[in-house]
C-alpha positions in Angstrom: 125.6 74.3 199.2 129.4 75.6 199.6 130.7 78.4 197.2 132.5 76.4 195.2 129.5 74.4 194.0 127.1 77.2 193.2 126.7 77.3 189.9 127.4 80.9 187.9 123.7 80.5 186.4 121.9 80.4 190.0 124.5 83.1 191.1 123.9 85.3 188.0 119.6 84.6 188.6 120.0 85.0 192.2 121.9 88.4 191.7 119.6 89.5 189.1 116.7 89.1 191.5 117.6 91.0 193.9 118.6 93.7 191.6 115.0 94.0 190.2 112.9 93.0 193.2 114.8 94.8 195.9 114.7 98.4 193.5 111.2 98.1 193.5 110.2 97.3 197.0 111.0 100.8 197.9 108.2 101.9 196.1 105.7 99.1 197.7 106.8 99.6 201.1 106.3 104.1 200.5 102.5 103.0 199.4 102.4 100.4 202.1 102.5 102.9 204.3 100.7 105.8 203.3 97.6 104.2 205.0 99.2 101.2 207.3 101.6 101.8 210.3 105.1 101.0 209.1 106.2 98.2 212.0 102.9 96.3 211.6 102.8 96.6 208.2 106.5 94.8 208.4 105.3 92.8 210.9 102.4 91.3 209.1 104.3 90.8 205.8 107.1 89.3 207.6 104.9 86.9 209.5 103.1 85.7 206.4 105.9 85.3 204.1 107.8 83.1 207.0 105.2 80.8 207.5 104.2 80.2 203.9 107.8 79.5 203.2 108.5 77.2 206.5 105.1 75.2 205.5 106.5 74.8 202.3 110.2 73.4 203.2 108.3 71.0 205.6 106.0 69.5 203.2 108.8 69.4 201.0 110.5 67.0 203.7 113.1 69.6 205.6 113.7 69.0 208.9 113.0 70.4 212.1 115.1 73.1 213.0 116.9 72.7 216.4 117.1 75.2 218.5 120.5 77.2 218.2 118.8 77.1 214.5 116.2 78.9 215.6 118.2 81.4 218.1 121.1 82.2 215.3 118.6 82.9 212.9 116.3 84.9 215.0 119.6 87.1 216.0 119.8 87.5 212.3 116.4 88.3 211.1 116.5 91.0 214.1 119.3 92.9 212.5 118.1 92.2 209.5 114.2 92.9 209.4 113.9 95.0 212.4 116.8 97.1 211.9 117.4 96.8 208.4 114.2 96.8 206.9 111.2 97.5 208.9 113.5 101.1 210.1 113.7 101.8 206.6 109.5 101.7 205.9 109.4 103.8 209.4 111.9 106.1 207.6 109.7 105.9 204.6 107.2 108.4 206.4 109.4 111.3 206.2 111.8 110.7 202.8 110.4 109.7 199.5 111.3 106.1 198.3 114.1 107.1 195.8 115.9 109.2 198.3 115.7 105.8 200.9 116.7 103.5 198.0 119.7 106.0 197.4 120.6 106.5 200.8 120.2 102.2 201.5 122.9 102.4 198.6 125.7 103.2 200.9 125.1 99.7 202.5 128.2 98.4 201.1 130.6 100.9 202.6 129.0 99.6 206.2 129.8 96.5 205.3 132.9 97.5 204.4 133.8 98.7 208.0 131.6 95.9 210.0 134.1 93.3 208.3 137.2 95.8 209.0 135.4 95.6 212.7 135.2 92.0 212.8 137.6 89.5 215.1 140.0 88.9 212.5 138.7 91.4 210.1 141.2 93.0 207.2 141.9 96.7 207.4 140.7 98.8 204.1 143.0 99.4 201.9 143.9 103.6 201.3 141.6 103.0 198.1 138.8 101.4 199.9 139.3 104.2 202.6 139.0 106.7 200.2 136.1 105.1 198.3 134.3 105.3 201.8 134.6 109.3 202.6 133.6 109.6 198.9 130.2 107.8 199.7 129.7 110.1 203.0 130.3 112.9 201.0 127.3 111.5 198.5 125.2 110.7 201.4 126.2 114.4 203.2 125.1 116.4 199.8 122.1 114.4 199.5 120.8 114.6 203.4 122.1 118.5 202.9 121.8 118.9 206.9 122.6 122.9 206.2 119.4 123.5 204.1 115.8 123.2 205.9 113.5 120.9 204.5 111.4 123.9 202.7 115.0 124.7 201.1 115.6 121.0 199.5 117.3 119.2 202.6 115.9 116.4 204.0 113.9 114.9 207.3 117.1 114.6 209.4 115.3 112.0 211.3 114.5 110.2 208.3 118.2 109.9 207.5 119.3 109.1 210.9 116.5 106.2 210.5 118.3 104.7 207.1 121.9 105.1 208.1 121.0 103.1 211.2 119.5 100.3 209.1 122.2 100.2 207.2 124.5 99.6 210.0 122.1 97.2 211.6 121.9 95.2 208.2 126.0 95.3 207.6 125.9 93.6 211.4 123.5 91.3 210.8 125.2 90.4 206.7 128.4 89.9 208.2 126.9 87.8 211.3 125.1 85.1 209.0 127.8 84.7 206.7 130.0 83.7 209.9 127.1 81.8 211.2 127.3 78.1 211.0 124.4 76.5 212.3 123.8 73.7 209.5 120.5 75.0 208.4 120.0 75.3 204.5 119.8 78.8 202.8 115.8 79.0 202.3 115.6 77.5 206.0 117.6 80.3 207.1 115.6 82.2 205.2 111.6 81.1 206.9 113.4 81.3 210.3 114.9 84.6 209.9 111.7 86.5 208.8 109.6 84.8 211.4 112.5 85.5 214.3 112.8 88.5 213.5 108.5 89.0 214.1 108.8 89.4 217.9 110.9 91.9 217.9 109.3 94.5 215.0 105.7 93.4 217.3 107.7 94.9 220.5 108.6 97.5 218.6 106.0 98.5 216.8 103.6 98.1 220.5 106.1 100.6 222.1 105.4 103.3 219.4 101.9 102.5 219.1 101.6 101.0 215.2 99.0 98.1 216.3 97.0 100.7 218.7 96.1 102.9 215.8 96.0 100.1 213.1 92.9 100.3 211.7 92.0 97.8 208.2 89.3 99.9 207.1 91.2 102.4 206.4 94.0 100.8 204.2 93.7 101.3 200.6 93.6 99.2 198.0 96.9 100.0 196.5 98.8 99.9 200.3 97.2 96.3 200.3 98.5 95.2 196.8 101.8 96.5 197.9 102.3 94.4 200.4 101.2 91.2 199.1 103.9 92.6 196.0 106.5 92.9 199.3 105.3 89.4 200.9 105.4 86.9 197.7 108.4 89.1 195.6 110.1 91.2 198.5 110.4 88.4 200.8 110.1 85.0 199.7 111.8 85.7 196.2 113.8 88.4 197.1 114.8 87.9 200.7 115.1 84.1 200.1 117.8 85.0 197.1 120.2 87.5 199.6 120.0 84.8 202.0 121.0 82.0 199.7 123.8 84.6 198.0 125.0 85.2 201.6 126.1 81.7 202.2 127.1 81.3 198.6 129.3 84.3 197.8 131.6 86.4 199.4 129.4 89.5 200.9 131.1 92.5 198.8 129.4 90.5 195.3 126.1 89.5 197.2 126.1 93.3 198.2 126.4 94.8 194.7 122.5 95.2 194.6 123.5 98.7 195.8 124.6 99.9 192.3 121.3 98.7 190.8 118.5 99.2 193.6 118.7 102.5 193.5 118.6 103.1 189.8 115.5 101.2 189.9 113.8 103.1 192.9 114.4 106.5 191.4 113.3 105.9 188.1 110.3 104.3 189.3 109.4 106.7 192.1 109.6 109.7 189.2 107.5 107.3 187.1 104.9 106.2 189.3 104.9 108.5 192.2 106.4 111.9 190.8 108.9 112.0 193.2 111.6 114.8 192.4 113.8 113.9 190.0 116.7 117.1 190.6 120.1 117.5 190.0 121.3 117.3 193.6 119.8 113.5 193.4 121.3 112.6 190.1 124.8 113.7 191.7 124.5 112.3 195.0 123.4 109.3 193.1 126.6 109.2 191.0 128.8 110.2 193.9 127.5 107.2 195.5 127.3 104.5 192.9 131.2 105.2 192.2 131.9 104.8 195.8 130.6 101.6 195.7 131.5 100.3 192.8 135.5 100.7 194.2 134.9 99.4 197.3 133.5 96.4 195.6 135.8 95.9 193.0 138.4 95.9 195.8 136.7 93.2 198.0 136.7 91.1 194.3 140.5 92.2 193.1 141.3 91.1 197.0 139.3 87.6 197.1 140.5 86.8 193.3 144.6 86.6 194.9 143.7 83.9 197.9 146.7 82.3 199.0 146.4 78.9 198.9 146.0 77.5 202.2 142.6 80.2 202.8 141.5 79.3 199.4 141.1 75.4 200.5 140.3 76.4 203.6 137.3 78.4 202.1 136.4 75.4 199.4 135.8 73.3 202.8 133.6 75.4 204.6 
């Protein structure tokens, strides 16, 4: 399906999925891992929610991927799920989930610079530029790397973690949308998660997860969190940015930064007690409004297409 024949309905639903469901795997993934190492509990929810979804499209008469299918997507869901997700439940150890959700809300201003870094890419305008210090500055008083953790700073490790996923995501964002391999959204979708499997398994082998992985010890609630993350974080929530990806432009299929974190914090305060302090509420501000420019600037920029690019785009 081309952008021009996406309906606004399954656009709006689509968005409004990933608003919701992607706000409140932050919370699953921090009780995922309380008791369940964080690259084989992304390993085993990844593989799971991939094949149930590839069984699916099968039966339902899809065919067989071909092989550069495969290898595209399996870049992809390597950026995406080992870098961009399964670093952020590693991460998850040392920051609570509101403070991740808030820090994953800068994604868009890495995707703002992985497009301006892109063969052929536009340079930001002086607004967008602006916009983007302005979200440093949210994630710098937020991280506050001159305070110790006993003084209200954060696990600098932690946030090293989540600005690298958010880089590895904007790669991997950018990458599919300039991907064309023919497969269909939800294909995309089964192969990316399951792709991307190898490479969290190497991972989490190197730092030990599966040595020390033991199921008697998992609680009940880190087990109900990540069948919550398998059928709504992945195959209804992953499935949706996938399909938005080749749908929309990547600054509107992006704007689930301004909401996800609005859902994580108020949901970590309510169901986990995580701090709720001024310093967040402002860095969560400061970061929201930094986003919200950018983003109105990739839309103000994409509503004036000259002509020739806007047929151009209608064909692809």
């Amino acid at each position: 399906m081309s952008v021009s024949t996406a309906s606004s309905t399954a656009i709006g639903l689509a968005l409004a999925t990933i608003y919701l469901t992607w706000g409140s795997t932050y919370l699953a993934i921090r009780i995922a891992v309380e008791t369940m190492p964080p690259f084989a509990m992304a390993a085993i929810r990844f593989i799971i929610a991939g094949t149930l979804l590839y069984v699916f499209l099968r039966c339902r008469g899809a065919t067989k991927p071909t092989l550069r299918q495969w290898i595209d997507n399996s870049i992809i869901g390597t950026l995406l799920l080992l870098g961009g997700n399964a670093l952020v439940g590693w991460a998850e150890q040392f920051i609570v989930s509101s403070v991740a959700a808030l820090l994953i809300g800068v994604g868009p201003l890495f995707i703002a610079l992985t497009e301006w870094a892109w063969p052929g890419g536009e340079r930001p305008t002086r607004l967008t530029i602006v916009a983007l210090l302005l979200g440093l500055f949210g994630v710098a008083w937020l991280a506050a790397p001159w305070e110790s953790q006993s003084e209200g700073g954060l696990s600098q490790i932690g946030v090293i973690a989540i600005l690298s996923a958010c880089a590895f995501w904007s790669i991997g964002a950018i990458y599919s949308r300039h991907t064309k391999n023919g497969a269909s959204p939800f294909m995309s979708a089964a192969l990316q998660m399951l792709g991307g499997c190898p490479a969290i398994i190497f991972v989490g082998l190197l730092c030990g997860d599966f040595q020390r992985f033991d199921a008697s010890q998992v609680s009940t609630s880190s087990c109900w969190a990540v069948i919550y993350l398998i059928f709504i974080g992945s195959l209804v929530g992953f499935s949706s940015f996938v399909w938005l990806m080749k749908n929309v432009s990547p600054a509107l299929a992006s704007t689930h930064a301004f909401v996800n974190p609005l859902v994580a914090v108020v949901l970590g305060w309510w169901i986990l007690d995580e701090p709720l302090t001024a310093r967040t509420l402002t860095a969560t501000a400061i970061i929201i409004t930094a986003v919200a420019i950018i983003s109105l600037q990739k839309k103000k920029h994409s509503d004036v297409v000259p002509p020739r690019q806007a047929v151009a785009a209608i064909k692809s």
